[in-house]
N, CA, C and O of each residue as an XYZ file, in Angstrom:
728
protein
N     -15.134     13.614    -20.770
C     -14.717     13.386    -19.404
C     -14.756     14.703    -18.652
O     -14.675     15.723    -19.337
N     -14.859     14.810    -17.458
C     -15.053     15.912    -16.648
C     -14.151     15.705    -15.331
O     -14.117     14.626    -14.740
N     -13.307     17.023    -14.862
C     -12.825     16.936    -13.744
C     -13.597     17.116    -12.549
O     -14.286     18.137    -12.550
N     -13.661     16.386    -11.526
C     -14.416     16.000    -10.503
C     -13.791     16.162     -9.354
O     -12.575     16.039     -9.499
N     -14.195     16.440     -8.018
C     -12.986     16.427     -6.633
C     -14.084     15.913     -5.635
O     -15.295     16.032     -5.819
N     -13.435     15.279     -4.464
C     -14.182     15.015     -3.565
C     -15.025     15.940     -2.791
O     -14.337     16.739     -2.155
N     -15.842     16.036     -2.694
C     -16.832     17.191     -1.546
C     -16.450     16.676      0.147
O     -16.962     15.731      0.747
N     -15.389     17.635      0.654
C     -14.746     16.656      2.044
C     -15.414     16.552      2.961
O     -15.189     15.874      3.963
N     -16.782     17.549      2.619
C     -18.014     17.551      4.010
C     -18.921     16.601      3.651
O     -19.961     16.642      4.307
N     -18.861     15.864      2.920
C     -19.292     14.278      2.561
C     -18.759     13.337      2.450
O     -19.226     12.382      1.830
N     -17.801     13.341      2.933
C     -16.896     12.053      2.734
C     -16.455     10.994      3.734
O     -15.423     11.408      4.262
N     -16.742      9.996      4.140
C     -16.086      9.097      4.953
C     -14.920      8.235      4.370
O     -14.852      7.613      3.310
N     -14.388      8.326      4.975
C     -12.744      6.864      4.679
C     -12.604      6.427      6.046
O     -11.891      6.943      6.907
N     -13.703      4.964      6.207
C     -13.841      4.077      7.086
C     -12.857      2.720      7.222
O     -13.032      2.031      6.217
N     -11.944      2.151      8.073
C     -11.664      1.081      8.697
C     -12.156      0.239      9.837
O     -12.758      0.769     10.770
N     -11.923     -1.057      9.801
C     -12.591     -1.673     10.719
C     -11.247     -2.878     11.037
O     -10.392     -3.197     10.211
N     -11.364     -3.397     12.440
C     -10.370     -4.313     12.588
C     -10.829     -4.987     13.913
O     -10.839     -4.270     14.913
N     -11.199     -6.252     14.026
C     -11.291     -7.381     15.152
C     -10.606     -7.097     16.437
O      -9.407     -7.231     16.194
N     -10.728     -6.847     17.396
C      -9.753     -6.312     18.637
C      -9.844     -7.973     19.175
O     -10.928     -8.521     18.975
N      -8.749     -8.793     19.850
C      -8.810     -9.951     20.188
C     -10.234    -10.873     19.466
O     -11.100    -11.461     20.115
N     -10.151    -10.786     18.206
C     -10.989    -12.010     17.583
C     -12.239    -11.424     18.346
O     -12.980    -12.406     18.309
N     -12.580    -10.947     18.672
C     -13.935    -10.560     19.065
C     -15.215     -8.979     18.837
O     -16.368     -8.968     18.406
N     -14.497     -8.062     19.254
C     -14.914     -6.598     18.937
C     -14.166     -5.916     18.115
O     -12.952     -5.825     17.938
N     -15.506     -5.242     17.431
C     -14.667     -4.559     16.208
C     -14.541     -3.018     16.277
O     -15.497     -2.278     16.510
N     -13.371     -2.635     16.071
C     -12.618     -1.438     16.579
C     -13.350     -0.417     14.978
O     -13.587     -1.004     13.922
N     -13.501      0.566     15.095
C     -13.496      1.627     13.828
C     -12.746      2.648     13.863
O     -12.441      2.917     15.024
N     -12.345      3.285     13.169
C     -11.232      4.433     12.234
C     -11.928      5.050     11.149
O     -12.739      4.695     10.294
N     -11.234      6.265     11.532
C     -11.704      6.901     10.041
C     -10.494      7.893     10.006
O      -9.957      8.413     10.984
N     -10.114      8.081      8.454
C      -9.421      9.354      8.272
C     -10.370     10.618      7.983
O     -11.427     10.580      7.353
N      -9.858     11.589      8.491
C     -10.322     12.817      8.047
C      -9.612     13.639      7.024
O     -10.191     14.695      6.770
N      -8.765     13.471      6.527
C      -7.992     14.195      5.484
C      -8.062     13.336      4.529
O      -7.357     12.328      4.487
N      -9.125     13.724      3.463
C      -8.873     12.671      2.160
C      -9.250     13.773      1.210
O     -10.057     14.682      1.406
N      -8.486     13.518      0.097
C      -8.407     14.487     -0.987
C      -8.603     13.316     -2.185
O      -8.002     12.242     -2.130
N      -9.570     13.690     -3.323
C      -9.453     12.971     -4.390
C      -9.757     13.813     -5.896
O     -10.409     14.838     -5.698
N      -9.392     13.558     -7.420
C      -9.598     13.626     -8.244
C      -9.935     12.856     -8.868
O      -9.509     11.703     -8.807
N     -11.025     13.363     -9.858
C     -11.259     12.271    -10.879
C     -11.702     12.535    -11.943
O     -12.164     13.676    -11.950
N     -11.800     11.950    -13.005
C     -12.057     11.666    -14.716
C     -13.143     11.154    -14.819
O     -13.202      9.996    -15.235
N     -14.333     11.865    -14.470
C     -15.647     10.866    -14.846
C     -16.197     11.411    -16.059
O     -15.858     12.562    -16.332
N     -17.275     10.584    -17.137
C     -18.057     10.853    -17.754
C     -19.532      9.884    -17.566
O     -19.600      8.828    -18.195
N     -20.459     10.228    -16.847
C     -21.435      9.610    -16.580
C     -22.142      8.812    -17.136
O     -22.707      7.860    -16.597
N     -22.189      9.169    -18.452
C     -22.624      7.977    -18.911
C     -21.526      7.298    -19.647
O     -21.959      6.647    -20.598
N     -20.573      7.263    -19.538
C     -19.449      6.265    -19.651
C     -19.044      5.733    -18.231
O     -17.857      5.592    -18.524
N     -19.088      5.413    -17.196
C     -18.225      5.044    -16.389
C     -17.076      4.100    -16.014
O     -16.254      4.140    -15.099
N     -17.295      3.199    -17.060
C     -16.015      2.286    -17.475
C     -14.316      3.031    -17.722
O     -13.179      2.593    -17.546
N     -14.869      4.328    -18.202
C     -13.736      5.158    -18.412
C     -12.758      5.885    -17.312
O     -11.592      6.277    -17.333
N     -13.776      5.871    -16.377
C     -13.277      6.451    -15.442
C     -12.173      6.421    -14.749
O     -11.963      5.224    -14.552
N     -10.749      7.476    -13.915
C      -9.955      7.392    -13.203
C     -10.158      8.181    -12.168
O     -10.602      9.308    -12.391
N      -9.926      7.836    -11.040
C     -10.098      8.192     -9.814
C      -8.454      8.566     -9.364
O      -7.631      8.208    -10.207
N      -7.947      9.179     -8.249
C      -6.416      9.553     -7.511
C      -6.840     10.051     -5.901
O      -7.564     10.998     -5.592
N      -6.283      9.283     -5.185
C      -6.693      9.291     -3.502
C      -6.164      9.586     -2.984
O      -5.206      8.842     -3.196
N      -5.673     10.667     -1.778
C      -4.592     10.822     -1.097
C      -5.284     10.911      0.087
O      -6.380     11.468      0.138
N      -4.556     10.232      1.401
C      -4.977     10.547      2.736
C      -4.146     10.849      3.228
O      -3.054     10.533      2.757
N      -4.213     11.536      4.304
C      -3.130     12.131      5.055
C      -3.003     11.181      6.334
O      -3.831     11.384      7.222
N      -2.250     10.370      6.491
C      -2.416      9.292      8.001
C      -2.227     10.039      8.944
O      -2.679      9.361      9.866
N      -1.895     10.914      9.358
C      -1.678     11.644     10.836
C      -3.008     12.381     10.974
O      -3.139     13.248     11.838
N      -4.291     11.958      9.895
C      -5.656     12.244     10.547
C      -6.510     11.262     11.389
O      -7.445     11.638     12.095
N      -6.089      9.890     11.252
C      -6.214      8.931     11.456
C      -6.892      9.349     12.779
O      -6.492     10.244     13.523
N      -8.442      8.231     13.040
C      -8.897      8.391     14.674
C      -9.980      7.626     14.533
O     -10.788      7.384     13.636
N      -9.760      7.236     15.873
C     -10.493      5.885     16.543
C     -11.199      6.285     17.504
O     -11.702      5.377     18.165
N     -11.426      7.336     17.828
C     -12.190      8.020     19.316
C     -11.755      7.282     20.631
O     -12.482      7.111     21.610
N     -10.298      6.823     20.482
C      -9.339      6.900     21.811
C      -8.196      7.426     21.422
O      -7.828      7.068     20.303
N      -7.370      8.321     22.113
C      -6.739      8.925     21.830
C      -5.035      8.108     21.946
O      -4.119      8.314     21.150
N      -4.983      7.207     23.116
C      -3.835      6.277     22.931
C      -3.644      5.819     21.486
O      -2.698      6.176     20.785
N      -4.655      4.969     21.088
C      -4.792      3.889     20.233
C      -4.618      4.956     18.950
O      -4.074      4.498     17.945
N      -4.880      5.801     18.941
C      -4.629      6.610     17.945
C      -3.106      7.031     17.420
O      -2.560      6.988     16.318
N      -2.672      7.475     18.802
C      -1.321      7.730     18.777
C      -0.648      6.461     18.614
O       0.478      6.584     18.132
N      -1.057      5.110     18.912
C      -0.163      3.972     18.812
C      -0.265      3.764     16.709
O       0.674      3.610     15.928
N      -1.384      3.828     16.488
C      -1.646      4.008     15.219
C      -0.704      4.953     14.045
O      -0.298      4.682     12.914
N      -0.605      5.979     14.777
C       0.512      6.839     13.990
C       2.067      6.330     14.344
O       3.042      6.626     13.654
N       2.091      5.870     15.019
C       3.597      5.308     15.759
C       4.424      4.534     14.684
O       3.751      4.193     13.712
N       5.776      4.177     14.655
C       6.320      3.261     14.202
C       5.685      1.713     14.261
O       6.025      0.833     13.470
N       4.764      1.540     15.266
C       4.123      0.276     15.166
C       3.092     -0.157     14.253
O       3.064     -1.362     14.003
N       2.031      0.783     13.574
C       1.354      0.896     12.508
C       1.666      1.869     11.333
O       2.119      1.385     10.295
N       1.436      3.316     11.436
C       1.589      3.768     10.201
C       2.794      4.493      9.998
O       2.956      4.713      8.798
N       3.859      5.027     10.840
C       4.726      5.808     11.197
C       4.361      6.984     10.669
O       5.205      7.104      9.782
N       3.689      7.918     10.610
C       2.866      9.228     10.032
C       4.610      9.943      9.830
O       4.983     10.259      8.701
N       5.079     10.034     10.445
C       6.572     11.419     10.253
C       6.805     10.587      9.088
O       6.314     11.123      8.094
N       7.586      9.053      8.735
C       8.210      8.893      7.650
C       7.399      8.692      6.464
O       7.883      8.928      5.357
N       5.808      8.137      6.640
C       4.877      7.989      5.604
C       3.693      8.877      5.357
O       2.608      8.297      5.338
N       3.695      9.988      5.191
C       2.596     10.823      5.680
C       1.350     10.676      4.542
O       0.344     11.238      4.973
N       1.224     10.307      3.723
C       0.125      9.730      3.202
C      -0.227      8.343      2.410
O       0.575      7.669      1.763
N      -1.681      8.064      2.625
C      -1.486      7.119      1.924
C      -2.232      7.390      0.556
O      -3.064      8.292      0.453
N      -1.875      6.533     -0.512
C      -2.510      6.869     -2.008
C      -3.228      5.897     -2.465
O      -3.194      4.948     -1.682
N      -3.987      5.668     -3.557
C      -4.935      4.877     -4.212
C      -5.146      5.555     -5.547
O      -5.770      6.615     -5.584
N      -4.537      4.864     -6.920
C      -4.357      5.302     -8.229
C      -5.296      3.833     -9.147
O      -4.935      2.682     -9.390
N      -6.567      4.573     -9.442
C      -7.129      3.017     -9.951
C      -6.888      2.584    -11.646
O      -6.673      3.340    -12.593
N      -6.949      1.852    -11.637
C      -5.917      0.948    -12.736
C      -7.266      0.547    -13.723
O      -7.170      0.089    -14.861
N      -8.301      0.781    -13.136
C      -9.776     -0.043    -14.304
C     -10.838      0.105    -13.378
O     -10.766      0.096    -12.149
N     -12.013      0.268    -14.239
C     -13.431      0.085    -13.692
C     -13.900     -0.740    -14.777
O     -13.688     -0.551    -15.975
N     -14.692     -1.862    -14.133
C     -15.515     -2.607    -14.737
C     -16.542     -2.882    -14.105
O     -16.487     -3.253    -12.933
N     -18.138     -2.695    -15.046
C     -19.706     -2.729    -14.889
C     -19.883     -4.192    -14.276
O     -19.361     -5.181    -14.792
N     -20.717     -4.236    -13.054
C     -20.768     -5.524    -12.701
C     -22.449     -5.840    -12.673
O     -22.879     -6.987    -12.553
N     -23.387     -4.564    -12.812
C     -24.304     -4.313    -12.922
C     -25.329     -3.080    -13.016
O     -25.014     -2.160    -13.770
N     -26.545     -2.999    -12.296
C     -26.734     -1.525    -12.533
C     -26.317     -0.784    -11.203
O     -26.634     -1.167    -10.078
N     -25.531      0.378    -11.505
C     -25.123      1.143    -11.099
C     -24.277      0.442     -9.952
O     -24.152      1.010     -8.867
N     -23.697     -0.795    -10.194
C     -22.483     -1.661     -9.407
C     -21.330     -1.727    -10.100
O     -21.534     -1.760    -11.313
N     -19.911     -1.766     -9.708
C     -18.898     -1.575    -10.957
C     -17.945     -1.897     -9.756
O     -18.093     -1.366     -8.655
N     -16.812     -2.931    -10.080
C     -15.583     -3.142     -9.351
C     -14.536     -2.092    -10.074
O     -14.503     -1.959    -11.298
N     -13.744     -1.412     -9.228
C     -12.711     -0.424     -9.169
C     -11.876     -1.041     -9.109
O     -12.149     -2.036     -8.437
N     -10.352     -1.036     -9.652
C      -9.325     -2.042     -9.419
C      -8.052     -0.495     -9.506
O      -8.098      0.667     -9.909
N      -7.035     -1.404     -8.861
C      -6.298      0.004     -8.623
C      -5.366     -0.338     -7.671
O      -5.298     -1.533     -7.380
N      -4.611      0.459     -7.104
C      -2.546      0.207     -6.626
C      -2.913      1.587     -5.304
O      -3.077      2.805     -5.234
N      -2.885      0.287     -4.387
C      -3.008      1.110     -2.692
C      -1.597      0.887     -2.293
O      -1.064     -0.207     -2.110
N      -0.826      2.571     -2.130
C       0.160      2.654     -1.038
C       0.346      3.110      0.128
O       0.368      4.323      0.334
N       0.527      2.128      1.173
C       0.521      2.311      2.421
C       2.283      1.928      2.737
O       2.942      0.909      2.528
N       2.556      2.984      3.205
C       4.157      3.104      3.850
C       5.258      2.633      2.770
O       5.903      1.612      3.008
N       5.392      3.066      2.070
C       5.873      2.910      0.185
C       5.722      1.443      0.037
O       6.747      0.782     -0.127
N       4.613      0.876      0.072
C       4.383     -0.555     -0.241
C       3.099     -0.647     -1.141
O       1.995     -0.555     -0.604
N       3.178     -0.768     -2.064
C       1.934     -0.578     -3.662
C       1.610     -2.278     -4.076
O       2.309     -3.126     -4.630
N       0.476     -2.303     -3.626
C      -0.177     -3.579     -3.856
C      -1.823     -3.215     -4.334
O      -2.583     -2.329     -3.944
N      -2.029     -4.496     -5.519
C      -3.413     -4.095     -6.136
C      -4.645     -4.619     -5.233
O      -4.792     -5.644     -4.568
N      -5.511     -3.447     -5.490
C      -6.949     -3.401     -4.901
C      -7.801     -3.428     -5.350
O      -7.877     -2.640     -6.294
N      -8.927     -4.201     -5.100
C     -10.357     -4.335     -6.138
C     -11.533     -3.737     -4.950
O     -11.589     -4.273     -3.843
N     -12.233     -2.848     -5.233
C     -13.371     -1.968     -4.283
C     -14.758     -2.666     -5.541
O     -14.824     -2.874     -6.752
N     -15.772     -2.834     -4.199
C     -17.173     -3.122     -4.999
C     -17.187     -1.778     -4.536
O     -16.831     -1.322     -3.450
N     -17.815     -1.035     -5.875
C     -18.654      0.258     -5.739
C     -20.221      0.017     -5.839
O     -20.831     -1.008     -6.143
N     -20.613      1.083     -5.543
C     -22.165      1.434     -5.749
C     -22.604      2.495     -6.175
O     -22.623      3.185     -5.155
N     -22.969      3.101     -6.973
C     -23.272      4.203     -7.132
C     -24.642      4.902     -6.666
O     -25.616      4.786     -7.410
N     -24.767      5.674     -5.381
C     -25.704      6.125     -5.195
C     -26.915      7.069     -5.707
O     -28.092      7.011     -5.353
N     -26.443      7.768     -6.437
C     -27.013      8.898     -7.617
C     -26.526     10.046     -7.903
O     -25.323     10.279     -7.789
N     -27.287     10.814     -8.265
C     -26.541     12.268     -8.981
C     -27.429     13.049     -8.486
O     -28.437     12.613     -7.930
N     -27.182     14.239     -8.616
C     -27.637     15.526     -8.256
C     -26.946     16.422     -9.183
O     -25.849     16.160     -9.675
N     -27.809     17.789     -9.473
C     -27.119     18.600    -10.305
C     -28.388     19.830     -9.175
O     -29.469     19.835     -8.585
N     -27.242     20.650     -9.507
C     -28.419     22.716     -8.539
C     -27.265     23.178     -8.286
O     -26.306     22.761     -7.636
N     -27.587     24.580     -9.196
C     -27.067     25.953     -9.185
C     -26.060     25.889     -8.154
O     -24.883     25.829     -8.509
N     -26.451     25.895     -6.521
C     -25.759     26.443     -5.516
C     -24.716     25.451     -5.057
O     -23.691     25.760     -4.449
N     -25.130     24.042     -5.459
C     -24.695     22.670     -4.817
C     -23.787     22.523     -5.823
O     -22.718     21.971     -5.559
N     -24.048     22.979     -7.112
C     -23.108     21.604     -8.202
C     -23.846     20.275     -8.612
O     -24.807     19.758     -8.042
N     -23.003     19.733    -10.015
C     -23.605     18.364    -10.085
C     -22.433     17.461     -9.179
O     -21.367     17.783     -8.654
N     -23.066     16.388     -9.260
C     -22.465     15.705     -8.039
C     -22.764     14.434     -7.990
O     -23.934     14.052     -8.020
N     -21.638     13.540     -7.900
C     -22.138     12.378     -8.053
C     -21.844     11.160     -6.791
O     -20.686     10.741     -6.774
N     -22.759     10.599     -5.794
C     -22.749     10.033     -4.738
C     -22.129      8.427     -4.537
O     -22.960      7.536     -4.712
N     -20.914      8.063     -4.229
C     -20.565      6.707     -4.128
C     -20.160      6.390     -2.922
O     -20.023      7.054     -1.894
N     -19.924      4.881     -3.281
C     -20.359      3.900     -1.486
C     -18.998      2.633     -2.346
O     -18.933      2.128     -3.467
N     -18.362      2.577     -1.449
C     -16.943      1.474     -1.540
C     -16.771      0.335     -0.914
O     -16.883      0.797      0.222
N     -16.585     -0.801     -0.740
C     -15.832     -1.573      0.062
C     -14.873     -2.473     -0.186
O     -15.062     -3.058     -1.253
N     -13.890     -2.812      0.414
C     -12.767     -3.488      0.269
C     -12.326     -4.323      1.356
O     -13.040     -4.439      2.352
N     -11.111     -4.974      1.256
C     -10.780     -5.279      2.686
C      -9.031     -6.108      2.501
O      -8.825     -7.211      1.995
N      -8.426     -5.557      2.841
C      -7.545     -5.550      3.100
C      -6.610     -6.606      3.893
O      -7.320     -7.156      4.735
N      -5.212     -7.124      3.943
C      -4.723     -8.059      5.045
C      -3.243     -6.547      4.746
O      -2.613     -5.984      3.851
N      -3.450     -6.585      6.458
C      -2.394     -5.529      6.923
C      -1.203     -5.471      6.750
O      -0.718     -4.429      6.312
N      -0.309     -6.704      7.082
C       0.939     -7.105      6.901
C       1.340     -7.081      5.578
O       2.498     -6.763      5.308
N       0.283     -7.470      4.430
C       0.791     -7.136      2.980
C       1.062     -5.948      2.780
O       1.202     -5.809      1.565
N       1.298     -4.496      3.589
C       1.254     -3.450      3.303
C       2.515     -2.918      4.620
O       2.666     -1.783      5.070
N       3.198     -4.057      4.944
C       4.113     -3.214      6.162
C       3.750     -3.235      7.212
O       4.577     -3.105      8.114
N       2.436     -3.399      7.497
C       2.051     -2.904      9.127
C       1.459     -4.617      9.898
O       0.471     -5.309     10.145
N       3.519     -4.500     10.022
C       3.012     -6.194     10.894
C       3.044     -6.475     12.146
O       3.139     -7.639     12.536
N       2.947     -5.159     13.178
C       3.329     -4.994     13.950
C       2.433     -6.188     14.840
O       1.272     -5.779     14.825
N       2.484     -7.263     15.473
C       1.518     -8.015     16.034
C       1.836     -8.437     17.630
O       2.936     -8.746     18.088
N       0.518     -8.358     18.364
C       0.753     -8.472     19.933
C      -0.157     -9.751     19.890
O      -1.254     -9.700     19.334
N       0.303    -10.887     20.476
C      -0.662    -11.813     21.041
C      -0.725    -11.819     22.478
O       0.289    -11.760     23.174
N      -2.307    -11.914     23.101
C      -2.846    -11.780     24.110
C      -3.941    -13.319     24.703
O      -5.112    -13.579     24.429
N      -2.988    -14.036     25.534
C      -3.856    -15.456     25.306
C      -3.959    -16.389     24.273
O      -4.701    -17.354     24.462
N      -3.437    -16.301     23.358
C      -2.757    -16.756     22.553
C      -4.451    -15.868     21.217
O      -5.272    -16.548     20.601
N      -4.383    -14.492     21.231
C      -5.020    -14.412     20.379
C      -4.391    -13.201     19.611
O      -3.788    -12.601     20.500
N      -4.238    -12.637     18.646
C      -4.039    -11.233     17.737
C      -5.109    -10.244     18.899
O      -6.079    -10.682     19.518
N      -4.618     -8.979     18.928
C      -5.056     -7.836     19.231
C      -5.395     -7.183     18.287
O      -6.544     -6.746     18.231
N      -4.770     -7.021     17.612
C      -5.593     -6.401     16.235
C      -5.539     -7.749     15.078
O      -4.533     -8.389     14.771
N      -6.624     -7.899     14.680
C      -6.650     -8.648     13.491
C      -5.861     -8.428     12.107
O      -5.541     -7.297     11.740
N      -5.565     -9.600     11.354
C      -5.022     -9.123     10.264
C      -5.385     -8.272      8.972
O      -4.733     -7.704      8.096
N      -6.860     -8.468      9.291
C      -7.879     -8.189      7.784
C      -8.429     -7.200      8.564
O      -8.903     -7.292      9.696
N      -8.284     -5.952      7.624
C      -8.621     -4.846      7.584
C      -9.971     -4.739      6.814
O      -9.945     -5.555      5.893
N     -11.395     -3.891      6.849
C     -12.472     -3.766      6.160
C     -12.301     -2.448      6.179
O     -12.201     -1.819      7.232
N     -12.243     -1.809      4.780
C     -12.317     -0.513      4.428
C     -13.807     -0.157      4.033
O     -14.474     -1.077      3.562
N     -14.408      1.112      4.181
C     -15.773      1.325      3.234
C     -15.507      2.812      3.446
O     -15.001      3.430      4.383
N     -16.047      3.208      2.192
C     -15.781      4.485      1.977
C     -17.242      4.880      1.235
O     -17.807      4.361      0.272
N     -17.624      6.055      2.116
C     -18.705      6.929      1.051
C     -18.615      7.974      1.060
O     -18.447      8.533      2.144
N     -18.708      8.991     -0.566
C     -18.417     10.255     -0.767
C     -19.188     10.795     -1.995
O     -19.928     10.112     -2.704
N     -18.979     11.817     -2.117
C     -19.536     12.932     -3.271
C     -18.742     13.567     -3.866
O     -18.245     14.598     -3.413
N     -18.366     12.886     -5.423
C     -17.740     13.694     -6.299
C     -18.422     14.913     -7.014
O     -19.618     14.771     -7.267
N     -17.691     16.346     -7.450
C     -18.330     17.587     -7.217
C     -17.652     17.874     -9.024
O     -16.447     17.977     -9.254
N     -18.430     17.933     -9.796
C     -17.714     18.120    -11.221
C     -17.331     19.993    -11.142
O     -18.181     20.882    -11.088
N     -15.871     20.168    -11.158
C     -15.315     21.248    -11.294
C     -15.647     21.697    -12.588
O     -15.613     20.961    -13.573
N     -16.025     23.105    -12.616
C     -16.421     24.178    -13.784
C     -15.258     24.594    -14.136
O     -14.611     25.174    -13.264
N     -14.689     24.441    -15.400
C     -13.643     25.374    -15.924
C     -14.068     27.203    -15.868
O     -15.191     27.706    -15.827
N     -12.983     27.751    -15.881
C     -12.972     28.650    -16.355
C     -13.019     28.890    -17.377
O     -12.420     28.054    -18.054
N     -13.843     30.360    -18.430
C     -13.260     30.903    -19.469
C     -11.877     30.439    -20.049
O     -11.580     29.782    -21.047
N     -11.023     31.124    -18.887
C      -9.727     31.601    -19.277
C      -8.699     29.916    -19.480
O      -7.750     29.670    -20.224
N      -9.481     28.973    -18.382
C      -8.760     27.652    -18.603
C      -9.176     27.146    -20.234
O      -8.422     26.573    -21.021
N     -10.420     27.497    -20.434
C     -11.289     26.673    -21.549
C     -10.476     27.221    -22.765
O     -10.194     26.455    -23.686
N     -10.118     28.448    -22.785
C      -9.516     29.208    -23.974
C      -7.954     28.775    -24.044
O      -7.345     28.700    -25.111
N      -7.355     28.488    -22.724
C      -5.773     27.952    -22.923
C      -6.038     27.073    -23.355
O      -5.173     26.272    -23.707
């Protein structure tokens, strides 16, 4: 197994959500930090650990953003991150594998299943080896605390079902000497 970290200048952590049953709003965090336990040609073995920071949270409006961090969605002061600790990977094909695993959003831990993809590998001197993945999930909001709901015409403003997709580049960390010898 090898320790691995996210490469953060490759990384997306995408949301999506229905604005009145009709247009779909996007989000992304910018603060995501991850570790992981890969061995490549094992990947069944694998553990992954996710942390986002919600007060990165952005929608490219700046209200909706701030309503987002608010007591009405994520309350960022009392919950300041959210986590993802995966519980199993299982092969669903080639280079396809469902991730299963315990998402907490606002101390509320409920299990998650992500179709992965694995995009490929890379290995060079200057870059690192590196290994490229693509996520999706999707979520219902209120199972996680955030039930905050406005009807408009008799419709939801924000929808309940959340679509997550995430793509990133895990970066296999080089020990040190001095770690390898402790």
């Amino acid at each position: 197994m090898g320790n691995w970290q996210l490469d953060p200048y490759h990384t997306q952590v995408e949301f999506s959500a229905k604005h009145l049953g009709m247009m779909t709003v996007r989000g992304q965090f910018e603060d995501v930090s991850a570790v992981a336990d890969i061995d490549p040609d094992n990947p069944e073995a694998a553990s992954v650990e996710v942390t986002i920071q919600t007060v990165s949270v952005k929608t490219n409006n700046p209200a909706r953003d701030n309503d987002l961090r608010s007591g009405n969605f994520l309350e960022v002061e009392k919950y300041p991150v959210i986590t993802f600790k995966s519980t199993g990977v299982h092969s669903v094909g080639d280079n396809t594998f469902t991730l299963t695993g315990d998402l907490t959003i606002k101390d509320t831990t409920r299990p998650v299943t992500l179709n992965v993809t694995k995009y490929g590998e890379f290995s060079d001197p200057m870059m690192g080896h590196r290994i490229a993945y693509g996520a999706t999930t999707q979520i219902n909001r209120k199972d996680f605390g955030l039930s905050f709901n406005m009807i408009l015409d008799g419709r939801f403003v924000v929808s309940e079902d959340i679509s997550i997709t995430i793509e990133g580049e895990l970066v296999e960390q080089q020990q040190t000497a001095d770690a390898a010898a402790g």
